[in-house]
TORKOL-4160 file (C-alpha; in steps of 0.2 Angstrom, whole numbers, padded with zeros to 4 digits, m for minus):
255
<pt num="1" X="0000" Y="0000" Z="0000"/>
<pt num="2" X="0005" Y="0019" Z="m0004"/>
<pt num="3" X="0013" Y="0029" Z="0011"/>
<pt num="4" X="0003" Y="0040" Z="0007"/>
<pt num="5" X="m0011" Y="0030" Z="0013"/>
<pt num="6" X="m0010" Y="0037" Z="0031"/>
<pt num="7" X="m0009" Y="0055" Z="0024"/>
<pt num="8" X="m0026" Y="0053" Z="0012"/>
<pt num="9" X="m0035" Y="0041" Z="0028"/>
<pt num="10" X="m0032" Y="0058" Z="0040"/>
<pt num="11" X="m0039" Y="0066" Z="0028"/>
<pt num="12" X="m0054" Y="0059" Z="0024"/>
<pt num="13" X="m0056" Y="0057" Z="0043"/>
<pt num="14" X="m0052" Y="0076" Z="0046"/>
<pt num="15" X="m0066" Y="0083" Z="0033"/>
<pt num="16" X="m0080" Y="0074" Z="0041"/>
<pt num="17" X="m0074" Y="0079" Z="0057"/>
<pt num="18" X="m0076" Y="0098" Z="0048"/>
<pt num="19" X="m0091" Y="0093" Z="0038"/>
<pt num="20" X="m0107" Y="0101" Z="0043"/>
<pt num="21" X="m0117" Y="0087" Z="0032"/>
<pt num="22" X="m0108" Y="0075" Z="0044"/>
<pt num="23" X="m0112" Y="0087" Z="0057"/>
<pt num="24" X="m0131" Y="0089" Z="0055"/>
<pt num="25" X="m0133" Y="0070" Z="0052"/>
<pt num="26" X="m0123" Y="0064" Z="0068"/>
<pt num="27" X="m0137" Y="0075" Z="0076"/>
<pt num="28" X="m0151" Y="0067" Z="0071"/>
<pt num="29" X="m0145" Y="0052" Z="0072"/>
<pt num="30" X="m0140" Y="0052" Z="0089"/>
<pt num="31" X="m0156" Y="0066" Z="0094"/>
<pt num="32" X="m0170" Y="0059" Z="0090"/>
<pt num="33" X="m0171" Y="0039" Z="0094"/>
<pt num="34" X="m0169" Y="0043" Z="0110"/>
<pt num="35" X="m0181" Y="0058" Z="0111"/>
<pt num="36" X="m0194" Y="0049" Z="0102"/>
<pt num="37" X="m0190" Y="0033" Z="0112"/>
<pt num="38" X="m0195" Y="0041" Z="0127"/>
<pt num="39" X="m0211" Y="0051" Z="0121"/>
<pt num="40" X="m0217" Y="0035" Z="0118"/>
<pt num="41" X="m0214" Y="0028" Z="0134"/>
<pt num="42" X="m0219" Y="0044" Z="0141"/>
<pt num="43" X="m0236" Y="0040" Z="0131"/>
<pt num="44" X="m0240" Y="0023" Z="0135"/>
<pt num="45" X="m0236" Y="0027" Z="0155"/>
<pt num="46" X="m0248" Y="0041" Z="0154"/>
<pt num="47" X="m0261" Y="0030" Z="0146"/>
<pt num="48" X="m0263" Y="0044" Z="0133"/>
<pt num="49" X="m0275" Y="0042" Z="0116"/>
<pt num="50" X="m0270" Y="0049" Z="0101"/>
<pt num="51" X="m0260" Y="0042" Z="0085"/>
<pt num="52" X="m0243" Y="0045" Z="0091"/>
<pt num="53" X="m0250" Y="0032" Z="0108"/>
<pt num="54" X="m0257" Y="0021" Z="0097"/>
<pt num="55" X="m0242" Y="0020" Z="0084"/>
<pt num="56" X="m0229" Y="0017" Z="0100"/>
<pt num="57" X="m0241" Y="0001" Z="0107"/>
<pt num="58" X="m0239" Y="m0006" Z="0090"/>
<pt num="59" X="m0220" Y="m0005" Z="0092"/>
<pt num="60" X="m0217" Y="m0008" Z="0110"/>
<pt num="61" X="m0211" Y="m0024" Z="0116"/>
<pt num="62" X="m0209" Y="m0029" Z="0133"/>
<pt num="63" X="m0211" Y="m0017" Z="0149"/>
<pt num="64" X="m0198" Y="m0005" Z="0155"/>
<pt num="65" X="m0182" Y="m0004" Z="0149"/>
<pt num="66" X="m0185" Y="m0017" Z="0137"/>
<pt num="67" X="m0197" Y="m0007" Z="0129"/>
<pt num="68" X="m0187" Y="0008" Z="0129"/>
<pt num="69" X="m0174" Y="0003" Z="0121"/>
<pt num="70" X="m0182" Y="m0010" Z="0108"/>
<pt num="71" X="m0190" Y="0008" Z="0103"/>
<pt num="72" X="m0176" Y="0017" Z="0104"/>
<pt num="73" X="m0168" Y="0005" Z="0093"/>
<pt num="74" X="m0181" Y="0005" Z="0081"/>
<pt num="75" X="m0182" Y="0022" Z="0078"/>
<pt num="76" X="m0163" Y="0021" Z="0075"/>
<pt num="77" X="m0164" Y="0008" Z="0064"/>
<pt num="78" X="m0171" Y="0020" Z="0052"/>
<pt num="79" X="m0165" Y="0037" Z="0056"/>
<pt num="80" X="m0145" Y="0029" Z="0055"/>
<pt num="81" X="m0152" Y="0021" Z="0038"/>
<pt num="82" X="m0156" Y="0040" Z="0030"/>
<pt num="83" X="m0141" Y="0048" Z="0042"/>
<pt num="84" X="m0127" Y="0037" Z="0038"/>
<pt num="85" X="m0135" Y="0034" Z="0019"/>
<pt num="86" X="m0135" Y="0050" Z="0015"/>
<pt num="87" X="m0117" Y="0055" Z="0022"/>
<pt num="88" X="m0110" Y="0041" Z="0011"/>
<pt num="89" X="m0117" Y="0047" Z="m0006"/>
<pt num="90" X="m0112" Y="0063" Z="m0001"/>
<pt num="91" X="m0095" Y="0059" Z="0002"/>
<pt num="92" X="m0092" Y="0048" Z="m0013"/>
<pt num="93" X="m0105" Y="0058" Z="m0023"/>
<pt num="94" X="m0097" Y="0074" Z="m0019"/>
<pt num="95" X="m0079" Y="0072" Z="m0028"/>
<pt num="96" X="m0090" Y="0070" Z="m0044"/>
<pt num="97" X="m0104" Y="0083" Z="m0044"/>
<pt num="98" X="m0090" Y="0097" Z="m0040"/>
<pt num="99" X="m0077" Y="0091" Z="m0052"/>
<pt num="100" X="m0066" Y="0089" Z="m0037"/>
<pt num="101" X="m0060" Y="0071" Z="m0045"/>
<pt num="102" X="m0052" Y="0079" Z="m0058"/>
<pt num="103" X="m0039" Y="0084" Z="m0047"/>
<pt num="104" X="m0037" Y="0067" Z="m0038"/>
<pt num="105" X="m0031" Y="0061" Z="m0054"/>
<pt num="106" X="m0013" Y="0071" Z="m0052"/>
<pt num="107" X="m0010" Y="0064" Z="m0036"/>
<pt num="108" X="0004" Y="0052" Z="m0032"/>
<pt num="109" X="m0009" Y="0039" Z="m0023"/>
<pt num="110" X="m0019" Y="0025" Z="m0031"/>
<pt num="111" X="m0035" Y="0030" Z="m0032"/>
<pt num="112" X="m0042" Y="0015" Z="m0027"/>
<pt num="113" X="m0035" Y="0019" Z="m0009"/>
<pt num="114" X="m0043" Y="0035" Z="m0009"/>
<pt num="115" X="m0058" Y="0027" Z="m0010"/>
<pt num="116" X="m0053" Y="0014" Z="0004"/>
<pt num="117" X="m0048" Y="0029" Z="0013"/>
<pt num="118" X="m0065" Y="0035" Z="0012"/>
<pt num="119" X="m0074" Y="0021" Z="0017"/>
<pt num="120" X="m0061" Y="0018" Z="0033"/>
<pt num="121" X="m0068" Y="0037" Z="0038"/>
<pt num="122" X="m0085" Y="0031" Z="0035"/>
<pt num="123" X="m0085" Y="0016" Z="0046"/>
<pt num="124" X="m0075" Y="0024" Z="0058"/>
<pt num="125" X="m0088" Y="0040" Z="0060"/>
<pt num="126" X="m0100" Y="0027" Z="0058"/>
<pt num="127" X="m0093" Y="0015" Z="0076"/>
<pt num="128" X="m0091" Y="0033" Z="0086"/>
<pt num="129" X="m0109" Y="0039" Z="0080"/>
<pt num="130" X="m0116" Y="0022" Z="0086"/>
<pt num="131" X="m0108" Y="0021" Z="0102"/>
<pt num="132" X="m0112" Y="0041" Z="0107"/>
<pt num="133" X="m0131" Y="0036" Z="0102"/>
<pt num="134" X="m0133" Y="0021" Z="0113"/>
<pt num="135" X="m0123" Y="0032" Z="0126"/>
<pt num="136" X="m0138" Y="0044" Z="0123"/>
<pt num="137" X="m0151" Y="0032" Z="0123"/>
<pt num="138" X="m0143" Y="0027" Z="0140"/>
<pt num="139" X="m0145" Y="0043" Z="0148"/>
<pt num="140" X="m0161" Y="0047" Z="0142"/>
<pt num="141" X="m0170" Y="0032" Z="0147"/>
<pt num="142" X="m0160" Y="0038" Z="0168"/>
<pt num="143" X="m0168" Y="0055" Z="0164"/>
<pt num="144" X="m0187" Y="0046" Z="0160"/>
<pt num="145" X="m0186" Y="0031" Z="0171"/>
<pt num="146" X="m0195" Y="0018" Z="0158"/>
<pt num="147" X="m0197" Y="0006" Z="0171"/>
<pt num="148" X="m0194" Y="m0013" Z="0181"/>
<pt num="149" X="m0180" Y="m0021" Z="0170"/>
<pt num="150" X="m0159" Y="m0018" Z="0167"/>
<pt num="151" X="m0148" Y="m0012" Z="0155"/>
<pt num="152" X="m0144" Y="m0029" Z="0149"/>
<pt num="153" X="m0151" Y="m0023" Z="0133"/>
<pt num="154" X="m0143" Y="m0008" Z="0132"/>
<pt num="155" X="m0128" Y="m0017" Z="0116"/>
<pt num="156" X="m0144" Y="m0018" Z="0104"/>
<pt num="157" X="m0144" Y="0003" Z="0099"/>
<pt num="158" X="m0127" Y="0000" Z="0096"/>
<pt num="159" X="m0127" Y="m0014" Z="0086"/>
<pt num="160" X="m0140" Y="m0011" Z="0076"/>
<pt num="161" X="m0132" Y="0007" Z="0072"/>
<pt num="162" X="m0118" Y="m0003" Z="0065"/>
<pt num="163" X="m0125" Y="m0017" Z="0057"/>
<pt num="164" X="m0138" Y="m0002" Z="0047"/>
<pt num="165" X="m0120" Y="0008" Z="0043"/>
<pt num="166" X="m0114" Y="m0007" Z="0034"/>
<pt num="167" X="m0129" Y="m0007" Z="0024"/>
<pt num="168" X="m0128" Y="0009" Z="0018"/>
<pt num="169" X="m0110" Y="0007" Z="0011"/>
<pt num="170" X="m0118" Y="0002" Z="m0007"/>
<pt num="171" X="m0124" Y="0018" Z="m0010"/>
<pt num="172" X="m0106" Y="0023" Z="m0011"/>
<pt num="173" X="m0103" Y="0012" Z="m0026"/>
<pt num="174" X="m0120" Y="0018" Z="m0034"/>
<pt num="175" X="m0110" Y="0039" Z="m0032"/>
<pt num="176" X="m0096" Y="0031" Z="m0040"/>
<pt num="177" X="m0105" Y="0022" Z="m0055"/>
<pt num="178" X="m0117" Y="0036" Z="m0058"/>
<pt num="179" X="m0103" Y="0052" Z="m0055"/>
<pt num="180" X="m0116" Y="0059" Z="m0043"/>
<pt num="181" X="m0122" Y="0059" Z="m0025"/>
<pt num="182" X="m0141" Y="0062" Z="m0030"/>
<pt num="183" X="m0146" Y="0041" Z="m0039"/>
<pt num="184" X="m0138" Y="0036" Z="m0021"/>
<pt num="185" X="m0149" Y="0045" Z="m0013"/>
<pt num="186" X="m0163" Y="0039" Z="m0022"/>
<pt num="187" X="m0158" Y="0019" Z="m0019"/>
<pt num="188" X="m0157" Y="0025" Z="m0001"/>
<pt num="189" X="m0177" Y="0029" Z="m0002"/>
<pt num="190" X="m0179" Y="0015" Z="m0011"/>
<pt num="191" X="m0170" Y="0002" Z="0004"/>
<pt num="192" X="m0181" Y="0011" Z="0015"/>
<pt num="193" X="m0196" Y="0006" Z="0008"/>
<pt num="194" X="m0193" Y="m0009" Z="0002"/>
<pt num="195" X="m0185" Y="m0013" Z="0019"/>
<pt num="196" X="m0203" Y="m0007" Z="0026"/>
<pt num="197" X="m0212" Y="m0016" Z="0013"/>
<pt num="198" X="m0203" Y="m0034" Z="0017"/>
<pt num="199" X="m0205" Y="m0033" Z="0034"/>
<pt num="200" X="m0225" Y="m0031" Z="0035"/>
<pt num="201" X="m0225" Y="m0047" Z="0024"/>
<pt num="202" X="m0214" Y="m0056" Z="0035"/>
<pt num="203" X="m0201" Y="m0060" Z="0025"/>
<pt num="204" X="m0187" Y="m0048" Z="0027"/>
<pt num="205" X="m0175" Y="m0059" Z="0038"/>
<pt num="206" X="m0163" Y="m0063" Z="0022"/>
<pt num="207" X="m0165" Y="m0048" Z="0016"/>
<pt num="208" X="m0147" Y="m0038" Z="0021"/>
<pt num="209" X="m0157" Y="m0020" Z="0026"/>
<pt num="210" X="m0171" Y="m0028" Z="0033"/>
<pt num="211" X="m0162" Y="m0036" Z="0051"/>
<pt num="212" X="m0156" Y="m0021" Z="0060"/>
<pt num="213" X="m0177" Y="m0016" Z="0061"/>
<pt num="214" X="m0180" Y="m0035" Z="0066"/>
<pt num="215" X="m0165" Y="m0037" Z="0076"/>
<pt num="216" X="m0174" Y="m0020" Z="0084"/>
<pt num="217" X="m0189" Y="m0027" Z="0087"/>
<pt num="218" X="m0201" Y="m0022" Z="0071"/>
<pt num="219" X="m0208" Y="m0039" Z="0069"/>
<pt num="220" X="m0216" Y="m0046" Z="0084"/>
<pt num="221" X="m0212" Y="m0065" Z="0077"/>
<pt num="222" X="m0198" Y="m0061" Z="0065"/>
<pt num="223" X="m0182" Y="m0063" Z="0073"/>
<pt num="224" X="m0164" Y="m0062" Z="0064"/>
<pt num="225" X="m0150" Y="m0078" Z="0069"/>
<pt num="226" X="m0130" Y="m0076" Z="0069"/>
<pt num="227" X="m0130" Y="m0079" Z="0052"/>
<pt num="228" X="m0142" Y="m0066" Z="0046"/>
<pt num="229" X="m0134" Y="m0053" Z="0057"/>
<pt num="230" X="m0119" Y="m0056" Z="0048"/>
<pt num="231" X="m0125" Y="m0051" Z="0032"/>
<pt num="232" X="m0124" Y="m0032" Z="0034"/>
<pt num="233" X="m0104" Y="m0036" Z="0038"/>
<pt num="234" X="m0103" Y="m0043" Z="0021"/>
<pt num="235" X="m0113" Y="m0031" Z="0012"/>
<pt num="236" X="m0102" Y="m0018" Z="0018"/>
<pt num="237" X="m0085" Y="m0028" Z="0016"/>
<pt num="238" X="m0091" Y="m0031" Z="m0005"/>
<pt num="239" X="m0095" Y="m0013" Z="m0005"/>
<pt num="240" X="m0081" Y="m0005" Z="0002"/>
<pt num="241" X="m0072" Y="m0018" Z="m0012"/>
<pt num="242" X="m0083" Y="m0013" Z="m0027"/>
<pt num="243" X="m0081" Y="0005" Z="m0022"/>
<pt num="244" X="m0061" Y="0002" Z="m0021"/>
<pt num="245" X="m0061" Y="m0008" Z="m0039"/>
<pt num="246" X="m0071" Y="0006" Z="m0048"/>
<pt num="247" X="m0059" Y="0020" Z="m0042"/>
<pt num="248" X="m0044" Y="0011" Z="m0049"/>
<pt num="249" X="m0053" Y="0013" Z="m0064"/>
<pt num="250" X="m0061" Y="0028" Z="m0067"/>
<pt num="251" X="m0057" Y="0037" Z="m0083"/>
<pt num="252" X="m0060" Y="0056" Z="m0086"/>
<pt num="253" X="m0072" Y="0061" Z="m0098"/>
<pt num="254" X="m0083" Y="0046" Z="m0095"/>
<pt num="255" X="m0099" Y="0043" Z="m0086"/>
């Protein structure tokens, strides 16, 4: 590998640390689960009526802390999925839409580890943001008291963070194939409903994008094993790879 790799890998990691996209998502990534977790506890305690009551009985599972942070993880499970997403086609996307990859072209670095270098930022903002929202979660669920029950479940925010930032990875190839960070977004929209779509059936277990939402609770029969769990990890690993492959070969001039 280059020795430059280091260089380009601090970076990548230094301009999401300066990027107010990366900013804005971290927020609501970490922000609202918990907020929304609560309200609905907060809800159901209060024995309140209403659709926001009625939508959070639907979801809960359990009592007490269980229930908090099943819902907690729920409602990350899909605000990591836009989050993360978006912050992947934008960084990928971004060197494309303003011509920015032109000048990557001059430098004395495979661009192939530019890319990796990219995604190595990714995954790395995407561990911290996991850990800071299940920290979050945590601390909210002392402020609101949820109930009878431990923290023994207090690994599955996390987890599901991560597993949902592995899955995201793809739209980073899709930036790269169509030179733009806006048909990544829209596959992203599309995961998210058909992630919806295969879980009210019931058969969203094999489906890669579908088991941090199950593994969170979505499905009151539908539960992910080992090997499922495993599949976002491979979904990110081929991504990162195709993502690596088509930055070796990019040419100017062609879309």
């Amino acid at each position: 590998m280059n020795s430059l790799f280091p260089v380009a890998l601090r970076f990548e990691l230094d301009k999401m640390r300066r990027s107010n996209v990366v900013r804005i998502a971290s927020l609501i990534v970490m922000i609202f689960p918990p907020l929304l977790a609560a309200a609905g506890v907060v809800a159901l305690r209060a024995d309140l009526e209403g659709a926001f009551a009625a939508k959070a009985s639907v979801l809960v599972r359990g009592e007490g802390w269980e229930a908090y942070l099943g819902l907690a993880a729920q409602v990350l499970s899909v605000a990591a999925l836009l989050g993360i997403g978006f912050v992947c086609a934008w960084s990928f996307g971004r060197e494309f839409e303003e011509n920015t990859i032109v000048n990557l072209f001059g430098l004395p670095i495979r661009r192939g580890e530019l890319a990796l270098a990219k995604g190595l930022a990714l995954v790395a903002w995407v561990i911290a943001l996991s850990l800071f929202a299940a920290v979050l979660v945590v601390l909210v669920g002392f402020a609101v008291r949820p109930g009878t029950g431990s923290l023994a479940g207090a690994w599955l925010p996390f987890v599901v963070s991560v597993l949902t930032g592995f899955n995201v990875l793809p739209v980073a190839w899709v930036a790269t194939a169509r030179r733009s960070y806006l048909p990544a977004v829209a596959v992203l929209l599309g995961l998210v409903v058909a992630v919806q779509l295969l879980m009210a059936v019931g058969v969203g277990a094999w489906f890669p994008w579908s088991v941090p939402g199950l593994l969170a609770g979505f499905s009151p029969t539908l539960r992910p094993n080992v090997v499922q769990c495993l599949l976002p990890l491979l979904v990110g690993a081929l991504s990162v790879w195709a993502v690596v492959r088509a930055w070796d070969r990019l040419e100017l001039g062609r879309s």
